[in-house]
N, C-alpha and C positions, 0 to 999 in steps of 0.2 A: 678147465675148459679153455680158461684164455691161452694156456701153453700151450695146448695143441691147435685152434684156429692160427696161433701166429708161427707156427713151427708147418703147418701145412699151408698158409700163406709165400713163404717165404722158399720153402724146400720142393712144395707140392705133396699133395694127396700119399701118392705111390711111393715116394721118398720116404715118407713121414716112417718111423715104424713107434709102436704102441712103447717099446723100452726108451726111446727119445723122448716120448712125451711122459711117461712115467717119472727120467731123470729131471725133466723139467718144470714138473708140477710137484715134484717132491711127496707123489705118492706113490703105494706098492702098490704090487699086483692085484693082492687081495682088494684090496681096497678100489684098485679098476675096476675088477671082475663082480663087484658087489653091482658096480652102475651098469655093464656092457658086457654083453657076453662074445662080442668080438670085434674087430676095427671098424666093421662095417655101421655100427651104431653108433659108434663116438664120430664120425665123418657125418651123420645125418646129424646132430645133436651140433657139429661144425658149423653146417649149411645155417641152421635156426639160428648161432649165435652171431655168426657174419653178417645176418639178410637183417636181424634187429638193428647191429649196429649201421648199414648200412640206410636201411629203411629209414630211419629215427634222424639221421643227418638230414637227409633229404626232406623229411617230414616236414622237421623244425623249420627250413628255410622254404618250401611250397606251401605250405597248407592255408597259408592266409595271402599268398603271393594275386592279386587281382591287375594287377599293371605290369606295362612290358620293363618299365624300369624294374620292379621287383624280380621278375627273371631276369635281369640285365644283372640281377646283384648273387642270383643263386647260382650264375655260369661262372662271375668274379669269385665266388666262394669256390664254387669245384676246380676253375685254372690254378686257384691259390694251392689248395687242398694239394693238387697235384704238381706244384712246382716245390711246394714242401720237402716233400716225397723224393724230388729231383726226378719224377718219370717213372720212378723206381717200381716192379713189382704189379703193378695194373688195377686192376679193379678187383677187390677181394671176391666179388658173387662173379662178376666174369673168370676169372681163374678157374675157381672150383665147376663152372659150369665149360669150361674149354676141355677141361683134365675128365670129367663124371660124365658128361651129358653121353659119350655114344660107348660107355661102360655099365653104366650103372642106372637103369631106368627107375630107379625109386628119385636116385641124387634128383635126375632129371626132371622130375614133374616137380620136385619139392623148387627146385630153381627155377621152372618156367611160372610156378606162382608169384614167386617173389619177383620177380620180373614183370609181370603182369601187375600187380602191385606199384611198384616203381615207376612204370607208366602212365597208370591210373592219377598217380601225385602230380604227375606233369600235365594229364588230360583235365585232372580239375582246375589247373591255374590257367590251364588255356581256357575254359568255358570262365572261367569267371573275368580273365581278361575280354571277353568275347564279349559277357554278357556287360561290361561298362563300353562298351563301344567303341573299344581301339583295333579289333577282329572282326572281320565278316562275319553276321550273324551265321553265314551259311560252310564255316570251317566245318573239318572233320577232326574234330580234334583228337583223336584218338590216333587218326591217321601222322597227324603233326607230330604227338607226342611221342609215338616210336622213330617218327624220325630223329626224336631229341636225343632219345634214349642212346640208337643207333650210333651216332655222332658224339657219345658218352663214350657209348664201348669202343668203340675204334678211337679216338684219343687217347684211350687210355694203353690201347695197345701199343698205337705208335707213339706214345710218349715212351712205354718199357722199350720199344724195343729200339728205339734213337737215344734213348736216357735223356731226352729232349720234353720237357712240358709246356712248351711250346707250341708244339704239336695239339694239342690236347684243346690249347687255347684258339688253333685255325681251323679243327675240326670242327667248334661249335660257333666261331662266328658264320661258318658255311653252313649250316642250319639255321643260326641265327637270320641270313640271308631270305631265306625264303620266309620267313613271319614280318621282313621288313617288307617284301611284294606285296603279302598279305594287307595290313597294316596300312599301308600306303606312307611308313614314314620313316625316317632315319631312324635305324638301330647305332648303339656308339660302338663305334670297332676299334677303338682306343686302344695301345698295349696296357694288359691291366698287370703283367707282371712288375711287382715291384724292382729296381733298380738294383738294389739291394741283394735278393732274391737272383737275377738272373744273373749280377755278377759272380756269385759263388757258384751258379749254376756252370757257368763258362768255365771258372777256377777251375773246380774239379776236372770238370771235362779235360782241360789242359794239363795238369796234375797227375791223371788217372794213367 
C-alpha cells in the first residue's frame, strides 16, 4: 500500500497504473486480485492510508494545543514540514482531492470527511484557546478553523507550484493575522525557516 500512495502521490491517480504499483510492491497479480477487484479500490484503500497519516501528524501537534504559542509551534512544524519537501508535491489529501473530487464521487465524500476532520483538530485548539481567555469568548471557531485549513491548502499549492515554501509560510502568517485582531495581541511573524534550510533551498533553485 505504501508503494502505491507514493507512486500516486508523486505521478497522480490517472498516471498511476496497477503493473507500476505491482513492480513496486514486489507483488503479483494474483496476489493483487486476492485484495481489489479493480484500481478503483486500491485508490479508496490510498485515500484511508494518506488521510491517517496525515490526520496522525496534525493530531499529535493540535490535540492538547490550548495557547496561541502552541499553534504558533504547529504552523513552524507545517512551514518546516514543507521546506523539507522544498514546496515539492503539495498536500498529499489535497492532491488526491484536486485529481478525484469532480470524477469520482465515492473518492469525494471519503476526502470531504477527512477534511472535516482535519478542521475539527483545528476548531478544538481554537475552543480551548478561547476557553483560557486569549480568544473572544464569542469566536466561531469553526469558522476560523477553515479559514486555517484554507491557508493550509493554498500554501501548499503555491509552495508546488513556485517550488517556494516560503509561500506556505506567508499564507499562514495572513491567517495567522486575523487571530492576532481577534486576540488583541502580537502573533510572531518571525522568519521561522531555518537558514540552513533556505539556503539549499535557493542552491537548488539556482542549480536546477
Amino acid at each position: 500500500m505504501t508503494a502505491a500512495a507514493e507512486l500516486m502521490y508523486v505521478k497522480g491517480v490517472a498516471a498511476t497504473t496497477v503493473d507500476e504499483v505491482l513492480a513496486a510492491s514486489a507483488t503479483s497479480k494474483s496476489q493483487f486480485y486476492q485484495h481489489f477487484d479493480e484500481k478503483s479500490e486500491l485508490v479508496y484503500e490510498v485515500i484511508t492510508v494518506r488521510a491517517d497519516e496525515v490526520l496522525s501528524w496534525h493530531r499529535l501537534r493540535l490535540e492538547k494545543v490550548d495557547t496561541l504559542r502552541g499553534l504558533e509551534q504547529w504552523r513552524d512544524a507545517l512551514v518546516q514540514r514543507c521546506t523539507l519537501r522544498r514546496g515539492l508535491w503539495g498536500c498529499e489529501l489535497g492532491s488526491l482531492a484536486a485529481e478525484l473530487s469532480d470524477s469520482d464521487d465515492k473518492a469525494r465524500l471519503s476526502l470531504a470527511d477527512y477534511f472535516t476532520e482535519w478542521r475539527d483538530l483545528l476548531a478544538g485548539a481554537l475552543e480551548r484557546i478561547r476557553d483560557n481567555g486569549a480568544l473572544r469568548a464569542d469566536i466561531d471557531a469553526k469558522g476560523l478553523a477553515t479559514g486555517l485549513l484554507a491557508a493550509v491548502e493554498g500554501g501548499y499549492l503555491l509552495s508546488q507550484t513556485a517550488h517556494d515554501p516560503r509561500l506556505m509560510q506567508s499564507a499562514l502568517n495572513l491567517a495567522a493575522a486575523r487571530l492576532r485582531h481577534i486576540a488583541g495581541t502580537e502573533w510572531s511573524t518571525k522568519r521561522y525557516l531555518s537558514m540552513d534550510l533556505l539556503k539549499d533551498h535557493q542552491t537548488r533553485n539556482v542549480t536546477a
